[in-house]
N, C-alpha and C positions, 0 to 999 in steps of 0.2 A: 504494500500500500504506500508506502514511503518511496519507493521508487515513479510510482505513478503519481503524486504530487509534484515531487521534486522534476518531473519532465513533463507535467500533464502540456505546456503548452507542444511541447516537438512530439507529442503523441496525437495530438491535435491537428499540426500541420500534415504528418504526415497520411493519417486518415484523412484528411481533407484531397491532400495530395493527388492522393491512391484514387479515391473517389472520379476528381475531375478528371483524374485520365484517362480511366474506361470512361467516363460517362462523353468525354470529347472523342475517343477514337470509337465508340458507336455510333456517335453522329457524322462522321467520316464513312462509316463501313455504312449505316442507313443511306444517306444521303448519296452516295457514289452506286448505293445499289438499285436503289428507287427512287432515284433523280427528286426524291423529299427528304425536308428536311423537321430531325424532331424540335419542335418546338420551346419547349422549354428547357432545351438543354443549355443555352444560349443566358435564360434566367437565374438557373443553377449552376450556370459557371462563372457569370458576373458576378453574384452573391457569394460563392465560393472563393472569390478572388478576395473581397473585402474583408473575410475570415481571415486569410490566409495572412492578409496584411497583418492586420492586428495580432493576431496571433505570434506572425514571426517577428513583431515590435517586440513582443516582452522575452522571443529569445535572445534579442540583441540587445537588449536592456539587462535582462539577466548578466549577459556577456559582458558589458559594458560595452558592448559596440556601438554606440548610436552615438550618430552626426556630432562631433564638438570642435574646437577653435581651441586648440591649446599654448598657442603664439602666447599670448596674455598673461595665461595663467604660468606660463614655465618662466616669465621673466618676474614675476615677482617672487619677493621674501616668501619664508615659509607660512609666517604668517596669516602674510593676505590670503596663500595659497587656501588655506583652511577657512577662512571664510568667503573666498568665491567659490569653495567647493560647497558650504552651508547654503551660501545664495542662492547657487544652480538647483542643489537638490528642492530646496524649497520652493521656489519660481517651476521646474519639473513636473514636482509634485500635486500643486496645487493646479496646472496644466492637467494633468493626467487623471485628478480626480474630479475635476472642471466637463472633461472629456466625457467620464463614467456619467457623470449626472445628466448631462444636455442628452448624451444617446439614453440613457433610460427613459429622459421624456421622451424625445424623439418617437419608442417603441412603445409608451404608452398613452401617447398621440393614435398611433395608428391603431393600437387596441381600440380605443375609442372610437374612432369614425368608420370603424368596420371595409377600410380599403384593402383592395384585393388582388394579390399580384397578376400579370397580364397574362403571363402563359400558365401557369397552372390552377390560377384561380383560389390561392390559398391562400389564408390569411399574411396581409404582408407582414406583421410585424413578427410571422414565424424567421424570417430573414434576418431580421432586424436583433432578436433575442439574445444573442449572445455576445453582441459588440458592447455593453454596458460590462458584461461580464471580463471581454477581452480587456479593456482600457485599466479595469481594475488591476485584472491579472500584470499587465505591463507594469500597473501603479506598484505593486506589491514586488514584483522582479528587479526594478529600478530600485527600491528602496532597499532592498539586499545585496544588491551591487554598492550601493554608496556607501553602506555598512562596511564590508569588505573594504572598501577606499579607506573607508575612515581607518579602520584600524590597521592599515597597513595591509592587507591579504588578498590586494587584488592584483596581482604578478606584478606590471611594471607602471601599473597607476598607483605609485606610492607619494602617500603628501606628508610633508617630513614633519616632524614634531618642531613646536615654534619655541 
């Protein structure tokens, strides 16, 4: 069970993965064999993709991989360093959990007005459902990475003691 928390997002992507890929090379093998094409495969691959995003956010978040500018921060004292590292996580943070709130209205928006996706006719905010969840996830994976920073333990992002 502890293996499956501690990877649930890459277990995620990769069912996600797995998925879109037969469900793209059937609409290949359909549409090349009966000059049709399946319709909503088109819907569950662009909604698939939006997972995927979010989802592979909090691997790179976990990683510390995500987009930064470290010109700045490597020219100053140790210091500053420690509090532009407090800055960022916080500014991040309050982004990421900013993110989690607007998409939960968002999907309980669309609960409400009963809209209904185009090709399969299902309720949209089934699409919708788990990107509150994802943005959290990312929130919670970034904030264990900056842990790691903090105390020194994230390989070569180390911010020295002031």
């Amino acid at each position: 069970m502890a293996f499956i928390l501690r990877e649930a997002e890459k277990i995620i992507c990769a069912v996600l993965f797995l998925a879109m890929t037969f469900l793209g090379f059937a609409n290949v093998v359909v549409r090349y064999g009966t000059h049709y094409s399946l319709a909503a495969t088109e819907e569950l691959l662009t909604n698939g993709f939006l997972l995927l995003t979010v989802f592979g956010a909090a691997i790179a978040a976990r990683r510390g991989e995500h987009l930064a500018v470290g010109l700045v921060h490597d020219l100053l004292p140790p210091a500053a360093q420690r509090a532009v590292l407090v800055l960022s996580v916080l500014a991040s943070a309050l982004l990421l959990a900013m993110s989690a709130w607007f998409s939960w209205q968002a999907m309980t928006n669309l609960m409400g007005n009963g809209m209904r996706s185009y090709g399969l006719q299902i309720p949209a905010w089934y699409y919708q459902a788990a990107v509150p969840f994802g943005f959290a996830l990312v929130l919670i994976r970034y904030l264990q990475h900056a842990h790691e920073v903090w105390q020194g333990r994230a390989g070569d992002e180390v911010i020295p003691d002031a």
